[in-house]
Steps between C-alpha positions, in 0.01 A plus 500: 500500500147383540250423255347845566794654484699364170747734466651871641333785469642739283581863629246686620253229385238399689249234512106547486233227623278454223205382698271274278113522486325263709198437725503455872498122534765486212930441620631858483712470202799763383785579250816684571589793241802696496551857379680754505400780790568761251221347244252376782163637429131384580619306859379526835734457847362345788573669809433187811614301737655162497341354833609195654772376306408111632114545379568446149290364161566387166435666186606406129786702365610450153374133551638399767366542865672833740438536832403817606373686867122444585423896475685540172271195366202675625604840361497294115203339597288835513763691191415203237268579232203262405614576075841649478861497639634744723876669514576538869857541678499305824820456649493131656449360156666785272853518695676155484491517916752203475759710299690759761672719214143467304327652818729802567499576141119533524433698805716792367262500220166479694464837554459528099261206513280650674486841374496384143196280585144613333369422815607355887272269615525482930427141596318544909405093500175366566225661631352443858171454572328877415768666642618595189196649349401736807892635488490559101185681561605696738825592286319603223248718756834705639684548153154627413466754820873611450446529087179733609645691800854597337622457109778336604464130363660559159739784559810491336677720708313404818773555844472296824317768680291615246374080491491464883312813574248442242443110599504585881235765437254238402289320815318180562183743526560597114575154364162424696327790330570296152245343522693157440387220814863404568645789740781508745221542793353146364637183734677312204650760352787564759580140472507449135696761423766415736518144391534636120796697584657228721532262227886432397522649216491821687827438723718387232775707344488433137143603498641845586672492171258379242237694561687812507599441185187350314322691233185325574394292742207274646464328853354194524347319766368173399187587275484845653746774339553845579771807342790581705420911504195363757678269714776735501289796612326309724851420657540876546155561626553201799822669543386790674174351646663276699583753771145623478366167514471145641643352205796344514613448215860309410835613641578594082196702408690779513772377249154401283417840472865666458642254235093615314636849504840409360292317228369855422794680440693547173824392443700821610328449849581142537858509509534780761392226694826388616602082557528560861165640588322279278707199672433672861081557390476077415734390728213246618414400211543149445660269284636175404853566434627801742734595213119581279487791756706692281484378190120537505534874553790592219 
């Protein structure tokens, strides 16, 4: 075992990234804690991708130094707290990635991870130039339209076509109307939001998973963050203006905006949903290990 990894898990224990305080210039510095899934309480699960596995930094794990991907290291960067530790479940550092009965013993357990989680916390990567703030902007301009034009946003027992009709009924003439200055009709805004929504995160299949099942959750963008319920109504929205339109928008949108609606279902719903069509609806959906194409969705 490594040094980060001392010893076995026990069943249906997991390990949490205690993520101590620090400034921005300081060496990212963390402990491993392990606990019971059963008794986990107060911890947030970081929903992200691992990027380039050959682009890689250093930071200090129980003392000694870890490797870990470039876009994980950035995702710490922005979750560490100036005065206090933070309990986050990350998967490159919590699951011993070395140990092959370790790993399979913690995916069939991620799907509790995440939905015992106070809070997910999506991980985008870095910002780009302004990009970023003209598409939030806009996001939070549509989710207002749609909130305004049909009480649909926080139905419990919302259906598909209730959600479509209602977001579809909403034009770039009435986000205009606002009286926000980012619109669709403005030159950027096109743009921004279709580089938002081509970022990985978006195409990869265990994504489809966690935030399905999280409580809560947050998206962050490098200093810019932004609720799901908006980006995922805005993935509805784009879904059907993109045959009224000149946007064109990524190849997935569509997934965006149905996996959004699953989110909104209750329980009962959700499993009428059978294996097959869900595999057949992300079929190209990517992700590392082909095998993570099912797994991701059970």
């Amino acid at each position: 075992m490594s040094v980060c990894y001392p010893q076995r898990l026990q069943p249906r224990h997991v390990r949490f990234l205690k993520l101590l305080s620090g400034l921005e210039s300081e060496p990212i510095q963390c402990e491993l804690v392990e606990s019971g899934l059963d008794n986990a309480l107060g911890f947030e699960a970081l929903s992200y991708v691992w990027g380039d596995p050959k682009i890689r930094q250093e930071i200090q794990c129980e003392g000694s130094e870890f490797s870990i991907t470039a876009n994980l290291y950035q995702a710490l960067q922005h979750l560490r707290q100036s005065s206090s530790a933070r309990l986050i479940w990350a998967d490159a550092i919590c699951i011993n990635q070395d140990g092959i009965e370790e790993r399979n013993q913690q995916v069939q357990l991620m799907r509790e991870i995440y939905s015992r989680a106070s809070r997910v916390v999506v991980w985008l990567g870095l910002e780009y130039g302004e990009d970023v703030t003209v598409a939030t902007s806009l996001m939070r301009t549509i989710y207002a339209a749609c909130s305004k034009h049909a009480e649909i946003i926080d139905a419990d027992l919302i259906t598909l076509a209730v959600a479509y009709q209602g977001l579809n009924g909403v034009t770039p003439d009435q986000l205009e109307r606002l009286g926000d200055h980012c619109s669709p009709k403005h030159p950027r805004s096109w743009p921004a939001l279709r580089n938002f929504f081509a970022r990985p995160w978006f195409t990869r299949v265990w994504c489809i998973q966690e935030i399905v099942l999280a409580r809560d959750s947050i998206v962050l963008v490098g200093e810019d963050s932004i609720s799901w319920n908006m980006v995922g109504v805005t993935a509805c929205w784009l879904t059907g203006q993109m045959s009224e339109s000149d946007f064109d928008g990524p190849s997935h949108l569509d997934d965006i905006s149905y996996y959004n609606a699953y989110c909104m279902f209750d329980d009962g719903d959700k499993d009428e949903l059978g294996l097959l069509q869900i595999l057949a609806k992300y079929r190209d959906f990517e992700s590392t290990d082909p095998k993570d194409k099912v797994y991701g969705l059970l």
